[in-house]
Residue frames relative to the residue before (quaternion, step in Angstrom):
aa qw qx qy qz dx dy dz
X 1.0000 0.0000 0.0000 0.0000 0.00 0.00 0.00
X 0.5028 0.7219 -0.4104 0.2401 3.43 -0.90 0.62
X 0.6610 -0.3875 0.4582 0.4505 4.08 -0.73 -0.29
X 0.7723 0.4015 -0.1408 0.4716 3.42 0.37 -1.97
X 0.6925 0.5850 -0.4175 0.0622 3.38 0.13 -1.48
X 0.2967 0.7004 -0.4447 0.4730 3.96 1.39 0.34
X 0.7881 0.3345 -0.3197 0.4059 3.67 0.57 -1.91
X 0.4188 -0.5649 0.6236 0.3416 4.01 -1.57 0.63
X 0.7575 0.0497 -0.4840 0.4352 3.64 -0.65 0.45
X 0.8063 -0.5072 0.2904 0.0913 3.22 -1.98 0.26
X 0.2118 -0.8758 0.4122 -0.1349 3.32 0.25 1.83
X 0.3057 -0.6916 0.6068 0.2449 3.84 -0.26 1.35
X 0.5840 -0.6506 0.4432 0.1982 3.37 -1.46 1.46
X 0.6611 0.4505 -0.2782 0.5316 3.52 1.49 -0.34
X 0.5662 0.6250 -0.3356 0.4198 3.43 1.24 0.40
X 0.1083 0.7823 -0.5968 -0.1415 4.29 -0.37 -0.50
X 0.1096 0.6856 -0.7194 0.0199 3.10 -1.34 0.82
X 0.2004 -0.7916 0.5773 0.0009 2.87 -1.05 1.89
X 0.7171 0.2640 -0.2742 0.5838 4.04 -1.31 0.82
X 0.1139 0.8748 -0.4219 0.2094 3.38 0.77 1.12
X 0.4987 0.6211 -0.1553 0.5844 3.27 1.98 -0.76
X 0.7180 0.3802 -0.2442 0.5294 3.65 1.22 -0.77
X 0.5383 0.5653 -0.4468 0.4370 3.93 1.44 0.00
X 0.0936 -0.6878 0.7095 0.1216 3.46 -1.57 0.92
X 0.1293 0.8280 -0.5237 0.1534 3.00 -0.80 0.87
X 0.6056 -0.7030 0.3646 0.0782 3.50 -1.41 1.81
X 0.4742 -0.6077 0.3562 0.5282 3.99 -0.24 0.14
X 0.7673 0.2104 -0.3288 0.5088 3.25 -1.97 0.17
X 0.7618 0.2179 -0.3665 0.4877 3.93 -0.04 1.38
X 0.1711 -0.7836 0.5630 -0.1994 3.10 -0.53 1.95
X 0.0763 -0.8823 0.4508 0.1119 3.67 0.80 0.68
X 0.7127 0.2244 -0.4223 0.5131 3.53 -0.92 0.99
X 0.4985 0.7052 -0.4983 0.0765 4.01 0.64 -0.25
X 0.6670 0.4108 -0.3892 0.4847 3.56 1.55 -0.40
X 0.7304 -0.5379 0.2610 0.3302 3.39 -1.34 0.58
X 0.8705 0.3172 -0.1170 0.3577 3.66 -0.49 0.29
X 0.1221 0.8785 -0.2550 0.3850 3.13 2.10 1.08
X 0.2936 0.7401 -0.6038 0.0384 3.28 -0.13 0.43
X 0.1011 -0.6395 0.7620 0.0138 3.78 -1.27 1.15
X 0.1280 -0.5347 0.8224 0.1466 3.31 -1.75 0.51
X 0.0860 0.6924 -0.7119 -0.0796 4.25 -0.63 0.21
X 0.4360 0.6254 -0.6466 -0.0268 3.76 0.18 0.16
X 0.6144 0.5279 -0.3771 0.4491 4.05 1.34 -0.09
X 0.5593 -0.7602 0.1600 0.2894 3.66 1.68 0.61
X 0.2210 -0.8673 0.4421 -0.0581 3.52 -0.22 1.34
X 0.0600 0.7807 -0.6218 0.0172 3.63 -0.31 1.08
X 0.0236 -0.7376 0.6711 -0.0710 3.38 -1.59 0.98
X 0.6150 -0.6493 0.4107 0.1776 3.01 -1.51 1.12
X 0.6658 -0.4371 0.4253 0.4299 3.09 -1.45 -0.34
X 0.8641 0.3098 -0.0314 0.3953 3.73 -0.74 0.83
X 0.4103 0.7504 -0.3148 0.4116 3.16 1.70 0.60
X 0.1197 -0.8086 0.5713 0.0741 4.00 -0.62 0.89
X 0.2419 -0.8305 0.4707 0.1741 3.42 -0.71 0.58
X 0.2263 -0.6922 0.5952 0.3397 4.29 0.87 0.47
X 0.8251 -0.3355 0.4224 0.1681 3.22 -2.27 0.54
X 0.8354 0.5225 0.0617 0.1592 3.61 -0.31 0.51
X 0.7755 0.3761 0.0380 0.5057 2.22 1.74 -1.94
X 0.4062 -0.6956 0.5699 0.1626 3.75 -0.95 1.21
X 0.1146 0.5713 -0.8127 -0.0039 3.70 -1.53 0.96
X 0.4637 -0.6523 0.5688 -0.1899 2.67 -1.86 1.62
X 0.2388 -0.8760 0.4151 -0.0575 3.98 0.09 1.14
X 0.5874 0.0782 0.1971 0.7810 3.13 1.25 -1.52
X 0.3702 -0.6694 0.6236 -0.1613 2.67 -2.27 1.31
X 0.1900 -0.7323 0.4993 0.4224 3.39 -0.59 -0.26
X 0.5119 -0.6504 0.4646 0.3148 3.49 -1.27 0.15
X 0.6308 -0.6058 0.3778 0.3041 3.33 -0.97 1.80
X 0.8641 0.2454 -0.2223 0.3791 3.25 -0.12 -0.97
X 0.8541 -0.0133 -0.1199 0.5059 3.72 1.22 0.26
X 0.4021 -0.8301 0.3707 0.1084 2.82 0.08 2.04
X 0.2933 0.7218 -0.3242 0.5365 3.67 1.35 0.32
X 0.9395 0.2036 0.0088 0.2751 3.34 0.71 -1.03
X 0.4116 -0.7992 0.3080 0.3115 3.56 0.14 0.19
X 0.5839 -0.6380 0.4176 0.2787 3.38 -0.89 1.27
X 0.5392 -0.6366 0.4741 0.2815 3.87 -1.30 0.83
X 0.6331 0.4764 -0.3372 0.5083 3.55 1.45 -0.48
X 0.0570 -0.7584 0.6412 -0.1022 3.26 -0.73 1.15
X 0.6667 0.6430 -0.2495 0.2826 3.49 -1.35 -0.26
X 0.3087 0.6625 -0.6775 0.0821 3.83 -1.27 -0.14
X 0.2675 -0.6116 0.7412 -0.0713 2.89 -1.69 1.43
X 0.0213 0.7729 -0.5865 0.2414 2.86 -0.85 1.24
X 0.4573 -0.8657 0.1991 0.0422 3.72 0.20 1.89
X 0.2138 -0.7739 0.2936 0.5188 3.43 0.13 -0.35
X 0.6060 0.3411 -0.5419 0.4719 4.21 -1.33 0.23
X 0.4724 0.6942 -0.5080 0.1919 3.64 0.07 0.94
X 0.0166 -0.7543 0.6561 0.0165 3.39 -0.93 0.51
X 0.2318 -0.6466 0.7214 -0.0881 3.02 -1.22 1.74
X 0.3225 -0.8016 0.5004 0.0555 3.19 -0.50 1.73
X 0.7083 -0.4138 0.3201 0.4739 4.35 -1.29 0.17
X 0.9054 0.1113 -0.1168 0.3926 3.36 -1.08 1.22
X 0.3668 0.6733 -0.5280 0.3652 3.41 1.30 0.33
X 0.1642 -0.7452 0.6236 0.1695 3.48 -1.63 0.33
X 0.3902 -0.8047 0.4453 0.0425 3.51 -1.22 0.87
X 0.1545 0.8285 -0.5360 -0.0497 3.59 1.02 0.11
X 0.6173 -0.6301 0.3636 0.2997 3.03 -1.83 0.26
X 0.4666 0.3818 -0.5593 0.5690 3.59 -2.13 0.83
X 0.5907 0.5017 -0.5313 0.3423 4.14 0.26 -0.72
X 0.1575 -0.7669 0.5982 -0.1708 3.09 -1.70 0.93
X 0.1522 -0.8841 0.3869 -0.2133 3.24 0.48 1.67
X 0.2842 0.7768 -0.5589 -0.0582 3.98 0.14 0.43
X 0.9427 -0.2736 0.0008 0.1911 2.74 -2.26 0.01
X 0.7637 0.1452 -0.1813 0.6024 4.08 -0.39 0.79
X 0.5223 0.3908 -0.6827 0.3294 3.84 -0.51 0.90
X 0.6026 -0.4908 0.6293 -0.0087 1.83 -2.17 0.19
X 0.2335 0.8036 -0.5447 -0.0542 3.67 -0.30 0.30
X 0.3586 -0.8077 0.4246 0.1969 3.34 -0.69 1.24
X 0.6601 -0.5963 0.2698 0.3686 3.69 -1.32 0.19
X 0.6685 0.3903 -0.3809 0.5057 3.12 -1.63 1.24
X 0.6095 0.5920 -0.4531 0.2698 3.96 0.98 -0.27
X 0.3996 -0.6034 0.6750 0.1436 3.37 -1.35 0.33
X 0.0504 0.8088 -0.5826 0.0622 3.69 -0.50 1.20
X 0.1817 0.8335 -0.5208 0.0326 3.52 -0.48 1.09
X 0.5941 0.4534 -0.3182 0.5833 3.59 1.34 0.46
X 0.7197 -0.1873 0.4368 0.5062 3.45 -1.90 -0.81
X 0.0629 0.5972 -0.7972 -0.0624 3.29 -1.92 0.43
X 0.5231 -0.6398 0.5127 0.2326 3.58 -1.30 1.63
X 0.6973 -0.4767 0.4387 0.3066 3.46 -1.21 0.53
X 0.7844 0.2116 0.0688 0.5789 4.19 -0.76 -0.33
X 0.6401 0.4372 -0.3866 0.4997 3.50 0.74 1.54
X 0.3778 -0.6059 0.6678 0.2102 3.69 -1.89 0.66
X 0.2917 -0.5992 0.7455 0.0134 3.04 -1.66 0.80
X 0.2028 0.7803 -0.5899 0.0438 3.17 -0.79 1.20
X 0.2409 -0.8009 0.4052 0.3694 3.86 -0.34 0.02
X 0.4418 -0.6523 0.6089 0.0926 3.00 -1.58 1.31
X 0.8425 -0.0708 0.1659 0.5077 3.56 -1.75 -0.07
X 0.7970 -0.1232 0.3614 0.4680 3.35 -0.23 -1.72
X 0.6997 0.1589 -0.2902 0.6332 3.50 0.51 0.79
X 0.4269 -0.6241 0.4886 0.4353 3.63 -1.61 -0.35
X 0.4514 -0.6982 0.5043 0.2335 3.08 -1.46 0.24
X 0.1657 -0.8472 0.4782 0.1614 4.05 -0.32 0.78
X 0.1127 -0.8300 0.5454 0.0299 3.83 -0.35 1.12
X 0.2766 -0.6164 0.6893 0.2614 3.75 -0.44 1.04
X 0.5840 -0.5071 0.6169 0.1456 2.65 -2.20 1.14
X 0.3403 -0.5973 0.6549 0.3137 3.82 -1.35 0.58
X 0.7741 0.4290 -0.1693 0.4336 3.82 0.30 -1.42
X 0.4765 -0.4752 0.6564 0.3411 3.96 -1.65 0.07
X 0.6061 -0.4850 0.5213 0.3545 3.35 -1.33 0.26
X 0.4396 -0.5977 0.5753 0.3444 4.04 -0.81 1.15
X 0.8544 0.4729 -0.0912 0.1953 3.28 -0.38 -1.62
X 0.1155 -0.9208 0.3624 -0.0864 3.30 -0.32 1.66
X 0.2786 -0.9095 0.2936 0.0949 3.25 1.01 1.53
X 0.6393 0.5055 -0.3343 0.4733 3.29 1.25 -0.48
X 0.7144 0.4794 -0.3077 0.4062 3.34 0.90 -0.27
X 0.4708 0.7262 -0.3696 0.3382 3.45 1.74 -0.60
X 0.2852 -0.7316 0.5806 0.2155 3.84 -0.93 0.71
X 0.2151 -0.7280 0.6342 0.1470 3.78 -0.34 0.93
X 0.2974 -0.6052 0.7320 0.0968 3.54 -1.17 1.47
């Protein structure tokens, strides 16, 4: 019984992710498993290898269309790289574009490009993008699962 129980990887029961059929997606990243998840992928969501999603947080695919709310917006989509961590309460709208190693910290609002080998944090009134100094440590491909 449940919303999820359709999607094949594991989906907290306090989570919903709808257009699940339209979600590509890379090992070690099971979108909706922490609690309070909400994904809409029917404009189609791809993710890398190694991606976490924090508590909370809403990506967005499809839109409606400003001028008729009837309709559906031309910006569709989110990419979404792989060493990523989307921190608690962060939102994702669509057209957003996320590559490989960032960070995005809690509470952000992504609606453009983020550069590869960077944090997202939010500032006053806008976010703030910080290139990374370091590569990502952790090599997943090499990791022996017990």
């Amino acid at each position: 019984m449940g919303f999820n129980r359709m999607v094949p990887w594991p989906v907290d029961f306090r989570s919903k992710v709808r257009g699940w059929r339209l979600i590509e997606k890379g090992i070690m990243c099971d979108p909706g498993d922490s609690p309070g998840v909400y994904i809409n992928a029917h404009g189609g969501l791809k993710m890398g290898d190694n991606v976490g999603i924090a508590p909370n947080t809403t990506i967005v695919t499809t839109n409606h269309y400003k001028y008729d709310h009837r309709k559906i917006s031309k910006t569709m989509g989110v990419k979404i790289g792989s060493n990523v961590w989307i921190g608690a309460n962060c939102v994702i709208l669509p057209g957003a574009k996320i590559g490989d190693e960032v960070t995005v910290g809690a509470g952000c609002v992504i609606s453009g490009e983020i550069p590869s080998k960077s944090t997202v944090v939010r500032g006053e009134n806008n976010i703030k993008i910080i290139p990374k100094t370091k590569d990502y440590e952790w090599d997943i491909y090499k990791e022996k699962l017990t």
